[in-house]
N, C-alpha and C positions, 0 to 999 in steps of 0.2 A: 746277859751280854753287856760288854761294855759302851759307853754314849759319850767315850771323850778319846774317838779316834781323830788322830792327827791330824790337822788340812791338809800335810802334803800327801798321806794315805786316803785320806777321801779322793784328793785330785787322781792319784794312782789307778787310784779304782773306776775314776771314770773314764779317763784317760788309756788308760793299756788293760793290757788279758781281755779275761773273758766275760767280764764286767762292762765295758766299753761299748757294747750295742744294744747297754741298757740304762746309758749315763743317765737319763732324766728319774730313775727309780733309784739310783744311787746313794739319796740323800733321806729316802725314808728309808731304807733297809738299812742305813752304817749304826741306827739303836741298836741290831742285835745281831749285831758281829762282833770279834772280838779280835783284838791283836796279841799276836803272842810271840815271843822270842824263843828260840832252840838255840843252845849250845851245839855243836859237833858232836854227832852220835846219838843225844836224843832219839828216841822213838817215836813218830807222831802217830802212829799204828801197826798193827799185828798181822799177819793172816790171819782170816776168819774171826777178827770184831767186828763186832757191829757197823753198818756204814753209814753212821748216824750224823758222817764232819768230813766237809770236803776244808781244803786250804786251798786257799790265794797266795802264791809267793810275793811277796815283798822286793824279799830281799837272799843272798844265797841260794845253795840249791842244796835240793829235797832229792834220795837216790832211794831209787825201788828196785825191790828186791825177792825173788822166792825162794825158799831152802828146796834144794833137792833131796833124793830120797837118800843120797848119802850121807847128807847135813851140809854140802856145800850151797855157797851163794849165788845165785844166778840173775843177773842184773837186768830188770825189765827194761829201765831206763833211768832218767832225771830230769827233772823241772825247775826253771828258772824261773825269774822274776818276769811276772805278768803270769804265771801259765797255774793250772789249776790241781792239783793232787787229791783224790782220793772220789773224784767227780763216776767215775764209769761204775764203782761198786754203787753208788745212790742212786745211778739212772735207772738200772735193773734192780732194786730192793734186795740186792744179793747182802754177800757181808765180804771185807776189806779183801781183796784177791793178792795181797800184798805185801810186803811190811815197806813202811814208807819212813827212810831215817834221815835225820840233817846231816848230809856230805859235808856244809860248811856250816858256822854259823849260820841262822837265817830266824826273817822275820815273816811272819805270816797272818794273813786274815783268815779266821775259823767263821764256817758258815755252815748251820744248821741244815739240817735235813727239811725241816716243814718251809724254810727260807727258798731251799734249792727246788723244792717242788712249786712252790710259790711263783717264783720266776720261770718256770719251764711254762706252768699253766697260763699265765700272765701275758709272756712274750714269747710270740713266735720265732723273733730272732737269734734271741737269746736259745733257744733250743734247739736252731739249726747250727748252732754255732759250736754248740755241746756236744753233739749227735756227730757233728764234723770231726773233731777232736776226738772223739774216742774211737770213731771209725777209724782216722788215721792211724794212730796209737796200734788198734788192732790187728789194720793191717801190716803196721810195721813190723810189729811182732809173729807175724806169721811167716814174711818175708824170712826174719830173724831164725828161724825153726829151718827154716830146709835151705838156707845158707851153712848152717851148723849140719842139718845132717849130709848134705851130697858135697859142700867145699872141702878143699883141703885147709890145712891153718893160715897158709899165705893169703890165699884168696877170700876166708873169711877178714882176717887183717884189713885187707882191702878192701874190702864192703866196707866194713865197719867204720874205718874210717872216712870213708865218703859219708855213709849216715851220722856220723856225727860231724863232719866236717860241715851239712848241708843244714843237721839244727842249730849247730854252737859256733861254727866259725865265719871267720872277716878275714878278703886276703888285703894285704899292704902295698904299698905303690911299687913294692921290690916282686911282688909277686908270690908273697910268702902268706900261706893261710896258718891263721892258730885260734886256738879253739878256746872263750871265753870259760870254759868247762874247766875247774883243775883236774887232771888226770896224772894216775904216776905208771908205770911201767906193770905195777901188782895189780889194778884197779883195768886195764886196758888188758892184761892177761885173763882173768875172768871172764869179760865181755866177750871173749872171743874163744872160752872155753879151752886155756891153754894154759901152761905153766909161763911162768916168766923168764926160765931157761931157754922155753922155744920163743919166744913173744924178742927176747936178745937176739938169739941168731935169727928170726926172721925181719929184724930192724935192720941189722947189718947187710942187710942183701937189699935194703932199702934207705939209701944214705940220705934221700930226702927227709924221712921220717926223725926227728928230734924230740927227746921226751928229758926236760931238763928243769928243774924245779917243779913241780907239776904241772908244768908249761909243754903243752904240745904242740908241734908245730911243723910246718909240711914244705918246705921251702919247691919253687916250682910246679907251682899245684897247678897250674894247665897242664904240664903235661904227667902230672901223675896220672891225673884222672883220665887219664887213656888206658893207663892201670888196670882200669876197672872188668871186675870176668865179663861184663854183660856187653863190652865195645869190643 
């Protein structure tokens, strides 16, 4: 591994993600990490490799993904800067449950398997923090399953975009939320288990909803989120 990571990614590392409530060990573990760049589209893993390399995002985002039995894409999720990727197949010695590709550019810190047990043994906070994280993750994904199977496609829409409006978005003094995330109309049809013919006509019955350079954006978002099937 490499031993001439950047100060402002050492500071990164101490400072944000899931490194952050182990800043004083920071500075003997960055010997045998490494920094790596991914072009757009990159592979950083497969389902069912080995789970021998979680990532630290940097920079960009990382989009996971499963193939279905049809060979379609089925989007677990994505991770941004601070946030951790390929951590839940390591915690259980499973292997990658996944394929995790670069959405954008992105830069990333790679951390070994014997490093990430290292720190869970080490520090206890560090492994509440992990154990947090992929609880969440798993229960979001389960929510995600029987939104898909008992919604219709409007009211998954509307889920969907609350949970991503509640990871990736910031609203504006005008009242307009938009979601740090690029999304395009193909990519948001997917998530919601729909073509992009339907994903058009059920925009247009939601004229809050804008999806315009990969800029999504929610104009009115208090009262959308009255929207929501669960209020």
């Amino acid at each position: 591994m490499s031993n001439s990571m950047p100060p402002h990614v050492v500071n990164f590392l101490a400072q944000e993600g899931p490194l952050r409530c182990v800043a004083p060990a920071v500075a003997d573990l960055v010997p045998r990490l490494a920094l790596r760049q991914y072009r757009r589209g990159n592979i950083l893993c497969r389902e069912d490799d080995p789970a021998d390399i979680a990532w630290i995002i940097v920079s960009g985002w990382i989009r996971l993904y499963r193939f279905t039995r049809d060979g379609d894409e089925k989007v677990i999720g994505y991770r941004g800067r601070g946030q951790f990727a390929g951590e839940a197949a390591m915690l259980d010695n499973s292997r990658q449950e996944c394929v995790a590709e670069a959405y954008t550019d992105a830069q990333c810190v790679v951390m070994m398997r014997a490093d990430f047990y290292r720190l869970l043994a080490d520090h206890s906070d560090f492994m509440r923090e992990t154990l947090r994280m992929v609880s969440a993750d798993r229960a979001r994904l389960a929510r995600d399953l029987v939104d898909l199977s008992i919604l219709d496609a409007r009211r998954r829409l509307i889920c969907t975009l609350m949970t991503l409006a509640d990871r990736y978005g910031t609203v504006d003094a005008k009242g307009t939320l938009r979601l740090s995330l690029p999304m395009t109309q193909l990519e948001l049809a997917a998530i919601i288990g729909a073509t992009r013919e339907t994903l058009s006509r059920l925009c247009s019955g939601l004229p809050e909803v804008r999806i315009e350079q990969k800029e999504l954006s929610i104009t009115n978002w208090a009262e959308f989120q009255a929207l929501h099937p669960a209020k």
